[in-house]
C-alpha positions in Angstrom: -130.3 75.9 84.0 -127.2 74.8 85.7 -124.2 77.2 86.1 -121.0 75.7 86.1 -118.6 76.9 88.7 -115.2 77.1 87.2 -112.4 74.6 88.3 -109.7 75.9 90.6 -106.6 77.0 88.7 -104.6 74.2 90.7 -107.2 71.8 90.0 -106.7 72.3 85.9 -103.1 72.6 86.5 -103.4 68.9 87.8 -105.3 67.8 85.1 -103.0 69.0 82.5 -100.6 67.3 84.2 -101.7 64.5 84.2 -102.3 65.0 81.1 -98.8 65.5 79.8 -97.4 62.8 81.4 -100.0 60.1 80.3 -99.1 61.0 76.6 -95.8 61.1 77.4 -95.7 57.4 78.0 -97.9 56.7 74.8 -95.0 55.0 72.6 -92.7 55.1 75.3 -93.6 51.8 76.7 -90.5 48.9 75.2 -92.3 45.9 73.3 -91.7 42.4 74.7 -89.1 39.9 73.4 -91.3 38.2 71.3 -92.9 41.7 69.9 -89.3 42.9 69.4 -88.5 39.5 66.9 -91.7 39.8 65.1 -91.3 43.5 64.4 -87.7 43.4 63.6 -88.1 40.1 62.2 -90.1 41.1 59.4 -88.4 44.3 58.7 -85.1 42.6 58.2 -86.9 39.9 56.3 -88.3 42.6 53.8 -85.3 44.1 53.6 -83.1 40.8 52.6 -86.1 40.2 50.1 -85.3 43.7 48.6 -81.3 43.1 48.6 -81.2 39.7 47.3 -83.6 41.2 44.0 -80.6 43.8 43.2 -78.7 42.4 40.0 -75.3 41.3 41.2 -72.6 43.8 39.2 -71.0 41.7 35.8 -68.6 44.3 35.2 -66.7 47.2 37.2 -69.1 50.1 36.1 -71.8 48.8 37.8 -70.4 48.6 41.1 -71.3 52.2 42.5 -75.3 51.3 41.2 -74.7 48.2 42.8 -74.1 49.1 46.3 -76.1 52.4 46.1 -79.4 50.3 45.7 -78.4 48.5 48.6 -78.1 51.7 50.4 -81.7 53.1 49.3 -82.8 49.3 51.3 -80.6 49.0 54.0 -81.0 52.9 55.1 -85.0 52.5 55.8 -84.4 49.4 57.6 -82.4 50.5 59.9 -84.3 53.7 60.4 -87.4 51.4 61.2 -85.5 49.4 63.6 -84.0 52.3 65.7 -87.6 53.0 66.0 -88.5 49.9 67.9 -88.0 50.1 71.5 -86.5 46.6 73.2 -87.4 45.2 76.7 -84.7 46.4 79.3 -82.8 43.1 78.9 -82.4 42.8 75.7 -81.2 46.7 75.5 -77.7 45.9 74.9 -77.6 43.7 72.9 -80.4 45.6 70.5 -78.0 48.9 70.9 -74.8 46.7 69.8 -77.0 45.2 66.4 -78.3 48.9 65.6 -74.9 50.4 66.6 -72.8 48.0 64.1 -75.7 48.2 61.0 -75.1 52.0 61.2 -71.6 51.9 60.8 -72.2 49.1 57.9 -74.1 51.8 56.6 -71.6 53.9 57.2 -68.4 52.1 55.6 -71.1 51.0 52.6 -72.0 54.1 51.8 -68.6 55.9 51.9 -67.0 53.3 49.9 -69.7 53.8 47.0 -69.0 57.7 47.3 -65.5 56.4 46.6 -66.1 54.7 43.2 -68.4 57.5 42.1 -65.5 59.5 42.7 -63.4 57.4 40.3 -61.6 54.8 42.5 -60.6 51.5 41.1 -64.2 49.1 41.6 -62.5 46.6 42.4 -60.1 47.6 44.5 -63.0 49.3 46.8 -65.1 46.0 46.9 -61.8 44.5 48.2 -60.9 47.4 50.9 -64.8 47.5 51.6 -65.1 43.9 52.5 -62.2 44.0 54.4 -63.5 47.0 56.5 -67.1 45.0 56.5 -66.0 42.0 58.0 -65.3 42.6 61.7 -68.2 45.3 61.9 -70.2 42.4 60.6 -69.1 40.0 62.7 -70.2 41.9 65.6 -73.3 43.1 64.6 -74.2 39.6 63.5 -73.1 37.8 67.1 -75.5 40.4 68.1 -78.6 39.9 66.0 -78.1 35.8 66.9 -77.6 36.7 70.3 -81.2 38.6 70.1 -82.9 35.5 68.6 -83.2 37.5 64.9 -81.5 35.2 62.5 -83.6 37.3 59.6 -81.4 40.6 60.7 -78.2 38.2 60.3 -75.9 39.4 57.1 -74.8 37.0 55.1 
């Protein structure tokens, strides 16, 4: 029977080393442009689907519902994007989009605290839109600027 004759500690050090640092780099590696589109593509797609379903508010009551079920969307979607990793030179540009639909996120969700809190409705649709349309602005020149139109807000 063979014996085997232990590795030397440095040996297994190496190994495990090695080791490490290969599965490290498993899911660190940035998709490709057109990987990038595809897999944002269809999460913003899904998403839009989702918002456009939500039943536009008739009266003042159901404003806060309103823009709450457009949070419980919009908050996975951009949770799934800031997952996806974008090729070096479309970094910027990829930061700028997920940067401005956080603070979208942001401005949404603290304006429907506001009404739950018993602000005027339609008061906070008006300061909300106001507040939504630069951050909007930016985040959409960025999206185009990616090649997503289906991550473009209307």
């Amino acid at each position: 029977m063979l014996r085997r004759t232990p590795l030397p500690a440095i040996a297994v050090v190496a190994l495990l080393t090695l080791l490490a640092v290969v599965l490290s780099a498993c899911g660190e590696s940035s998709l490709s442009a057109a990987e990038l589109r595809s897999q944002a593509g269809a999460i913003c797609h899904g998403t839009a689907d989702a918002i456009d379903r939500i039943a536009v508010p008739n009266t003042p009551d159901q404003g806060a519902r309103f823009l709450r079920r457009g949070l419980l969307r919009m908050g996975p979607e951009l949770t799934r994007l800031k997952t996806l990793k974008p090729p070096k030179d479309l970094e910027p540009e990829y930061r700028q989009a997920i940067a401005m639909a956080t603070r979208e996120l942001n401005t949404i969700s603290e304006h429907e605290r506001r009404i739950r809190g018993g602000a005027d409705v339609i008061e906070t649709f008006r300061t909300l839109e106001t507040a939504l349309a630069p951050i909007t602005q930016i985040e959409n020149r960025a999206w185009q600027a990616l090649q997503l139109p289906a991550c473009v807000r209307r």
